[in-house]
N, C-alpha and C positions, 0 to 999 in steps of 0.2 A: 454348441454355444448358441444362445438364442440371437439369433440374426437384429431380432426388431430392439431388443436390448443393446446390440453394437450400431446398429442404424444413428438412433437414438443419441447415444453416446458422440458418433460422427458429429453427428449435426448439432451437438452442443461446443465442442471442439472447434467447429467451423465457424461458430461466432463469435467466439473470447477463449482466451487460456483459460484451463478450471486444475484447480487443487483436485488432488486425485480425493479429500473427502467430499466437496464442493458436488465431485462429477458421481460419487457413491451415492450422497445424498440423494441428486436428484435420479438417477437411475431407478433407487428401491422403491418406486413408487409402481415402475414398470416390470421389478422382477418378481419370480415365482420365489428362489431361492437364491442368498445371500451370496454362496458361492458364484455363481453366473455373473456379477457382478464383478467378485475378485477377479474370476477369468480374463473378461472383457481389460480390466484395467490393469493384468497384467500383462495382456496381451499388449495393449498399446502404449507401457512403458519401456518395452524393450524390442518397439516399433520407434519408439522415440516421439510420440504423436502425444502423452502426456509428458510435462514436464514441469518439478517443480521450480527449476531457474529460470524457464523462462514465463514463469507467472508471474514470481520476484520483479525479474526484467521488465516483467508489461507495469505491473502493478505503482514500482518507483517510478519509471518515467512519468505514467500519468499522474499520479499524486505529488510527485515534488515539486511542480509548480503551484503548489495549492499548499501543501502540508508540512509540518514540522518531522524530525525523526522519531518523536513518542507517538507520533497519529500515525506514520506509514507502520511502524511496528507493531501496533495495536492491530491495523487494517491486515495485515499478514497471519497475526494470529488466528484474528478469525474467519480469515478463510482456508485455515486449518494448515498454514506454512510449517514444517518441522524448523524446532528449534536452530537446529545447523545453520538451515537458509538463512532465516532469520540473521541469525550470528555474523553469517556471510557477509551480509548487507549492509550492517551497521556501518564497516568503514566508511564504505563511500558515499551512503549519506551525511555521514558526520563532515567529510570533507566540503561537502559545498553547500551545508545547513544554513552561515552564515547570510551568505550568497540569496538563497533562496527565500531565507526569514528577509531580509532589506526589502525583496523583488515583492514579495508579498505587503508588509508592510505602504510603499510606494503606493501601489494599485489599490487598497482600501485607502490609507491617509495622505498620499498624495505628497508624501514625503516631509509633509508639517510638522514640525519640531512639539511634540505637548509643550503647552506653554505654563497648564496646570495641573496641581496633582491630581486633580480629578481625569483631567485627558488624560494624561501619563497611565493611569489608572485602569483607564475603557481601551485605551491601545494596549496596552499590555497583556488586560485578560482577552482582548481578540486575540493576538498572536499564539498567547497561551493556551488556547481554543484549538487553535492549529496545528499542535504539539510542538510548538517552541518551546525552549526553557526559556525563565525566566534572567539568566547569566547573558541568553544572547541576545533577547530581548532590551540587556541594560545596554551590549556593546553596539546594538542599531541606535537607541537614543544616546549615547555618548559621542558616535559616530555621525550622527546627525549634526551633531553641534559642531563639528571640527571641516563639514560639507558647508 
């Protein structure tokens, strides 16, 4: 097994979780042959030192205070999450989507009710931006009115 290719691999690992395509990608830049690469990352999957849960795990904490559940979905695919995971995850994003689209909203508009359809309009497609849907989007401004 080429040492500077598992070196390498370490030391990517030691800075962020990486998707085992994530960590293939950047590896075949340094390998002779394709194999050596399978080796290394199956060697440290069943070391436990790659993982796709808890890329998941890093990935939603940091984006749900930012993001909708269609942005962090999107965000997992392309860093090459298998569908499963993906699957996995959806619940518990969905449970505190709400939550997290209000919290969002608050810290850009400061919790200001649109007064016009024009506002209504620009906050909406910001949240939308974020991968809100637009359903919950209407339950933060209906919600708004009743605060």
């Amino acid at each position: 097994m080429n040492e500077t290719l598992r070196g390498r691999a370490l030391k990517l690992l030691a800075r962020r979780e990486h998707t085992r395509a994530e960590l293939a990608r950047k590896l075949a830049v340094d390998a002779q042959d394709p194999a050596e690469i399978e080796a290394v990352l199956g060697e440290f999957e069943k070391r436990g030192w790659l993982s796709e849960k808890r890329v998941v795990e890093q990935r939603v904490h940091t984006l749900r205070k930012r993001f909708g559940t269609r942005r962090i979905e999107r965000d997992l695919r392309q860093k090459g999450v298998s569908e499963e995971a993906v699957a996995a995850a959806l619940p518990g994003l969905k449970r505190g989507e709400l939550d997290a689209a209000r919290e969002v909203w608050r810290r850009k508009f400061g919790g200001r009710i649109p007064r016009t359809p024009a506002e209504r309009a620009r906050q909406a497609r910001f949240l939308q931006g974020r991968g809100f849907d637009l359903e919950l989007i209407m339950k933060i401004f209906r919600g708004a009115d009743d605060e």
